[in-house]
C-alpha positions in Angstrom: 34.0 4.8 9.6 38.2 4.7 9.8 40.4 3.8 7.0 40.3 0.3 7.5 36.9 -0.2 8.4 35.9 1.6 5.1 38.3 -1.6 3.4 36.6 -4.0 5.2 33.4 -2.9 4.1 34.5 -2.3 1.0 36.1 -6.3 0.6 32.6 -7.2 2.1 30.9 -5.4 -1.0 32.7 -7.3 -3.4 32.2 -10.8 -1.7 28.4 -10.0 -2.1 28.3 -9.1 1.9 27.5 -5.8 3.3 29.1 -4.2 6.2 27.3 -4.5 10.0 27.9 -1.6 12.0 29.9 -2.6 15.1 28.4 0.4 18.1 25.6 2.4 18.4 27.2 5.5 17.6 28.6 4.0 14.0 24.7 2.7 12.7 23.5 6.2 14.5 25.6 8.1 11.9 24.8 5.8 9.1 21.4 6.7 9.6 21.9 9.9 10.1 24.3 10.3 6.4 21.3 8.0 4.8 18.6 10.4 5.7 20.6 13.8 5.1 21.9 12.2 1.2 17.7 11.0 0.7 16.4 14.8 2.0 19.5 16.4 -0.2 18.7 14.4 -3.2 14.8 13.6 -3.0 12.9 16.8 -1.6 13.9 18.8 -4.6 12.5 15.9 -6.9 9.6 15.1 -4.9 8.3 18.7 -4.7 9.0 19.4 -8.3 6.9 16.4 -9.4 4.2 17.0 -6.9 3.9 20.9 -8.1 3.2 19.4 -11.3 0.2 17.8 -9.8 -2.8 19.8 -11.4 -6.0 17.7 -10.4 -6.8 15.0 -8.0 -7.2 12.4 -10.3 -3.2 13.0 -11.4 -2.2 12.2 -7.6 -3.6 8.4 -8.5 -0.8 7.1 -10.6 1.9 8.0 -7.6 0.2 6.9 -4.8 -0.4 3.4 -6.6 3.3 2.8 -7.2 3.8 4.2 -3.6 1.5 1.7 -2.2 2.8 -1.3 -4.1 6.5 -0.2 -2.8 5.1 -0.1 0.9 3.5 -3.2 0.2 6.8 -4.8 -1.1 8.8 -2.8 1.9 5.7 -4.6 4.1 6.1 -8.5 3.1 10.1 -8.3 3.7 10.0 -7.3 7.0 7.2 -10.3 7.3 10.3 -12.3 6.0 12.8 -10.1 8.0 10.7 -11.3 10.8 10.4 -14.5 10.4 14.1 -15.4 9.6 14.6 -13.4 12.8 12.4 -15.6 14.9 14.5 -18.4 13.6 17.3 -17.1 15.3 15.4 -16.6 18.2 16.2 -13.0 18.4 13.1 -12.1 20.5 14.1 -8.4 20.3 14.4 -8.4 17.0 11.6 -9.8 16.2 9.4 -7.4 18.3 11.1 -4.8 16.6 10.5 -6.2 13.4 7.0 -7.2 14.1 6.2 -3.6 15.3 8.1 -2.0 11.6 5.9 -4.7 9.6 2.4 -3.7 11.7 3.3 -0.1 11.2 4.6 -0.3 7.1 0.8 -2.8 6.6 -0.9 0.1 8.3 0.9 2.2 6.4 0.4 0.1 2.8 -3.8 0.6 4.2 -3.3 4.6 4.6 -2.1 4.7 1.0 -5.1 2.7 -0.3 -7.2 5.1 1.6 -5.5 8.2 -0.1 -5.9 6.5 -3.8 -9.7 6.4 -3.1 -9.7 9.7 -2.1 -8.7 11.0 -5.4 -12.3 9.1 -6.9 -14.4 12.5 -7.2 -18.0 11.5 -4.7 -21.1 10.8 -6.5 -22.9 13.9 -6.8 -26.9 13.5 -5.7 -29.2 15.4 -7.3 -31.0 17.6 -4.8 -34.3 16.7 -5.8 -33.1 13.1 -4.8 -31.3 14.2 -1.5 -33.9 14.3 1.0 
């Protein structure tokens, strides 16, 4: 972003606006500096807390609040998608629609994991046949 792009954005900030990339090539590196500043700052954090993970049961805590974010994440880009349609952006809203399919699925995978830390009902073996 140039000098006076960065002040535009910045004046933006401070009007309670944020700052729409203009080309491809300016979201591609926003994208880009988000992910590389998340991996810098998170992947130390997230394996530190998840070596501290010392029985299944302890993985149940995190995946809840990871499954009511996704969930949260989900029903935005419902509303995302619906303020789109509004506009009648139709490629937005496809692209939207596919984000919002793929973060429910997603919100589903997490429930999944969070039952799989409930230890299976152990059958007698005079009872297993």
């Amino acid at each position: 972003m140039k000098v006076p792009a960065k002040l535009t954005a910045l004046a933006a900030h401070l009007m309670g606006k944020t700052w729409a990339h203009e080309t491809t090539e300016q979201l591609a590196a926003a994208l880009d500096k988000q992910v590389e500043q998340l991996t810098d700052k998170r992947v130390p954090e997230h394996l530190a807390d998840a070596a501290g993970l010392s029985s299944v049961p302890a993985y149940q805590p995190g995946l809840i609040d990871l499954r009511g974010d996704a969930y949260d994440m989900a029903l935005y880009l419902d509303a995302l998608t619906t303020s789109a349609a509004v506009l009648g952006d139709a490629d937005l809203v496809q692209a939207l629609r596919e984000a919002g399919e793929t973060a429910h699925e997603l919100v589903a995978r997490l429930a999944a994991a969070a039952h799989a830390t409930i230890p299976a009902p152990t059958v007698p073996v005079t009872d297993a046949a």
